[in-house]
C-alpha positions in Angstrom: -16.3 12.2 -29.4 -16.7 11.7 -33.2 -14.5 13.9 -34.4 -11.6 11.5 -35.5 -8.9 14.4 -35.3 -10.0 15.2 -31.6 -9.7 11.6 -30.6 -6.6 11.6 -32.2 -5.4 14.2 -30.5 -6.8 13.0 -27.2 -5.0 9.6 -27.7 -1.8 10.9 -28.6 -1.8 13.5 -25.9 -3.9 11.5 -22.9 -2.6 7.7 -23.6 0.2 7.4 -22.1 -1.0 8.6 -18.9 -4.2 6.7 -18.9 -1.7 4.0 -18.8 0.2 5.1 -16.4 -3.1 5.5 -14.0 -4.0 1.7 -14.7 -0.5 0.5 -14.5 -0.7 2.2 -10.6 -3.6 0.5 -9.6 -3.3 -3.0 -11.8 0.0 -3.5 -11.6 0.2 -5.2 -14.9 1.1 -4.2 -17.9 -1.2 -6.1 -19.6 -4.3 -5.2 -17.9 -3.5 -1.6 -17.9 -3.6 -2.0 -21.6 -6.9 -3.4 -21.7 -7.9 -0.8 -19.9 -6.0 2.2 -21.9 -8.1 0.8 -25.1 -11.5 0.3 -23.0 -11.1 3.7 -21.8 -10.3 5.1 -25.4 -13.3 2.9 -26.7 -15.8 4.4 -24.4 -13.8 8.1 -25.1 -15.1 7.5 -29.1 -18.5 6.4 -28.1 -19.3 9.0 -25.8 -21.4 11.9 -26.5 -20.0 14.6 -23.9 -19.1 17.6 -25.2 -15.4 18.5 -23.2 -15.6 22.3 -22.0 -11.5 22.1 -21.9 -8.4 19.8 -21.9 -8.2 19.7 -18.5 -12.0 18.6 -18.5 -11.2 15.9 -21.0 -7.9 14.7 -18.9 -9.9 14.8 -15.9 -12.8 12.4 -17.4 -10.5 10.3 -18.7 -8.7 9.4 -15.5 -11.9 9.3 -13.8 -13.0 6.4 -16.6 -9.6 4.7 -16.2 -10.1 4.5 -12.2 -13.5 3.5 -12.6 -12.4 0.6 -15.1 -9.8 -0.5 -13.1 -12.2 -1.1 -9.8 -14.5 -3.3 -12.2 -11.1 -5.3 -13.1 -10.8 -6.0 -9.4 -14.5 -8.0 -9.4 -12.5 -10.6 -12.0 -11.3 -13.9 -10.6 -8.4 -14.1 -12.6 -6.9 -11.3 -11.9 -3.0 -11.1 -11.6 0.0 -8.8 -10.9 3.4 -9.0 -12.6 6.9 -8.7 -11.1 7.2 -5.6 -10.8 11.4 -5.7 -10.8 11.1 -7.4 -14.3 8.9 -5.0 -15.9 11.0 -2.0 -14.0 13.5 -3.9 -16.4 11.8 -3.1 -19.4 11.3 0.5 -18.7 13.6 3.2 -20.3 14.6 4.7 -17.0 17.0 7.9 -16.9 19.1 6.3 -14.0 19.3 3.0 -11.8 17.7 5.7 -8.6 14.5 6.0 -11.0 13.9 2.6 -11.4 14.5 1.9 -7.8 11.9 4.9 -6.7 9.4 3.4 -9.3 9.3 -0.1 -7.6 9.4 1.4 -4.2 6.3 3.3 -5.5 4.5 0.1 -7.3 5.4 -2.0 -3.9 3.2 0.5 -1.7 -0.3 -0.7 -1.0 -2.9 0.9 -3.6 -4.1 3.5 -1.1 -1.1 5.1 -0.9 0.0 5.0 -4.5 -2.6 5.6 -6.1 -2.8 9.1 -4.7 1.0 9.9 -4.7 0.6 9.3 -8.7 -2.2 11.3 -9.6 -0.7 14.1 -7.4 3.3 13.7 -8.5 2.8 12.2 -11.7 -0.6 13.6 -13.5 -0.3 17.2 -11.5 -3.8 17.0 -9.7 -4.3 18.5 -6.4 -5.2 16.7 -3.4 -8.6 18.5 -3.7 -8.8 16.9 -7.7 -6.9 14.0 -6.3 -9.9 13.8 -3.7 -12.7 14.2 -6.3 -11.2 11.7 -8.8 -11.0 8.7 -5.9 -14.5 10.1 -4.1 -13.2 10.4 -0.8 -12.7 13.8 1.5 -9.4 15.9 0.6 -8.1 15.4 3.9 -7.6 11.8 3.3 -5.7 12.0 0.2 -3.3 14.3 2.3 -3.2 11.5 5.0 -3.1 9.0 2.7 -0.5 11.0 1.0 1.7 11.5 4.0 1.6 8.0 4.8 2.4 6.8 1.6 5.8 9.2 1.6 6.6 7.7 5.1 6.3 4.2 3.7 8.1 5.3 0.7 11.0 6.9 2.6 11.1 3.3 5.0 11.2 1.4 1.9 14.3 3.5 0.4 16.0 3.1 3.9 15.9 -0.5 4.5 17.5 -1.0 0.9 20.2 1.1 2.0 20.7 0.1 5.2 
């Protein structure tokens, strides 16, 4: 993309969920950076022509995944508290931040999906194509993710 007002656009518009996406599957905020600028880097090197925004969202995400999976092969890889960065977050109310941990404490498997079908709007058939696995196991994957989720929020409360 060489067009400097298109990849400004696109950062403006796509960084924060790139973010997001590494954030889910890092779990550090540091790392997730890394990867939001490696994934912008390789945005303004590429030479794809983007039929649409949502074509351009989706190959982003798709980069960000991919990035994140080749962070995994690194030996010192680490994950931060999640409580203290929920800390740092500007969170509408004290439920939010306790869903968002609940969420980050759920094995990848089941949060990765639960974002990129609550959070970035994908269907489980998008959801499915983006972590290249069949649709019906983001929906089981899904469902057992929400039943963790909703064990989580009951033994807090309990």
């Amino acid at each position: 993309m060489r067009d400097e007002e298109q990849f400004s656009a696109a950062m403006v518009r796509y960084r924060d969920t790139v973010f997001r996406v590494a954030y889910t599957y890092l779990r550090d905020a540091a790392d997730a950076d890394d990867v939001t600028q490696d994934v912008f880097i390789k945005l303004y090197r590429t030479a794809t022509c983007f039929e649409s925004d949502e074509h351009l969202r989706r190959w982003l995400i798709h980069v960000a995944i991919n990035t994140c999976k080749s962070l995994f092969r690194t030996p010192w890889r680490r994950v931060e508290d999640i409580e203290s960065y929920a800390d740092k977050l500007a969170m509408p109310t004290c439920e939010h931040r306790r869903i968002f941990v609940d969420v980050m404490r759920l094995p990848e498997r089941y949060r990765v999906p639960l974002m990129l079908y609550y959070y970035c709007g994908f269907t489980t058939d998008e959801t499915a194509h983006l972590l290249h696995v069949p649709a019906a196991t983001v929906r089981t994957r899904m469902a057992r993710g929400r039943r963790r989720l909703k064990e989580l929020m009951e033994g807090e409360n309990a």
